[in-house]
Legacy VTK file of the C-alpha trace (Angstrom):
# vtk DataFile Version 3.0
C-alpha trace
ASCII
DATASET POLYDATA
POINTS 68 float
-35.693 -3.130 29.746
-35.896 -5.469 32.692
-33.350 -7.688 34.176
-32.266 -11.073 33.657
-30.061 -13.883 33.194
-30.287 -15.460 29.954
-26.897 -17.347 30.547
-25.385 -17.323 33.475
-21.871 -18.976 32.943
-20.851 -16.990 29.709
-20.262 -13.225 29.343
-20.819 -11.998 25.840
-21.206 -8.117 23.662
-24.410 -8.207 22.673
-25.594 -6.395 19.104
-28.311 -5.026 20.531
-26.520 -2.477 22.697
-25.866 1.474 21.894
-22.038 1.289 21.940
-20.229 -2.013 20.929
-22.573 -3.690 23.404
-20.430 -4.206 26.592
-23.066 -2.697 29.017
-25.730 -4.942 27.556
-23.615 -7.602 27.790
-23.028 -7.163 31.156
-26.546 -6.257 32.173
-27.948 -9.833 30.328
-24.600 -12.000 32.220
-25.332 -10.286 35.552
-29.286 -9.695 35.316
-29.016 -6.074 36.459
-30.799 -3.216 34.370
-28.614 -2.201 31.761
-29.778 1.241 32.410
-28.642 0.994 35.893
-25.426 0.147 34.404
-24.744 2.736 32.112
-25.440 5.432 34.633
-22.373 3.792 36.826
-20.254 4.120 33.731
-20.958 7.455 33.674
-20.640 8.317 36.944
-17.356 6.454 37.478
-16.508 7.847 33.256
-16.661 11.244 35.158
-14.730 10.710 38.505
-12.130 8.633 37.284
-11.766 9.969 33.520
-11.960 9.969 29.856
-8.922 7.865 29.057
-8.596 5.488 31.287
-12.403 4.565 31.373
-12.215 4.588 27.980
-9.018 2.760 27.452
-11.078 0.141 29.808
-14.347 0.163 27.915
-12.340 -0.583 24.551
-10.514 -3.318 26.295
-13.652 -4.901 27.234
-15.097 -4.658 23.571
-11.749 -6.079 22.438
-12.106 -9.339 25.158
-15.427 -10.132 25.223
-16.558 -12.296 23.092
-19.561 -11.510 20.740
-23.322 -13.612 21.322
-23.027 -13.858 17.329
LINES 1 69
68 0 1 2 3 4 5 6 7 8 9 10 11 12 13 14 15 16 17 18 19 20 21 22 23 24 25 26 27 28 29 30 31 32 33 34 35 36 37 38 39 40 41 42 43 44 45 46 47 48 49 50 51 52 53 54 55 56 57 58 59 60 61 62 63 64 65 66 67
């Protein structure tokens, strides 16, 4: 999938994502590749850690709003 902004002012989960749709969110609000994105969650999932990455990624899910 490519990159792009579909809307730029408004940061939303999107339905269409693997997991609760954060990183597809964020890929659509910031018009990177979501695939670029996931592979920094991983990479930062493994230096940092399980809980508080995923303590973080919950959050997120929690906050966001969702597109519908």
């Amino acid at each position: 999938m490519t990159g792009y902004r579909r809307d730029s002012n408004k940061l939303y989960r999107e339905h269409n994502g693997i997991f609760l749709g954060v990183f597809q969110g964020l890929a659509n609000w910031s018009g990177l590749p979501v695939w670029a994105l996931r592979i920094i969650g991983i990479i930062v999932f493994f230096s940092i850690g399980f809980w508080k990455i995923g303590v973080l990624y919950l959050l997120a899910a929690i906050l966001m709003p969702s597109r519908y």
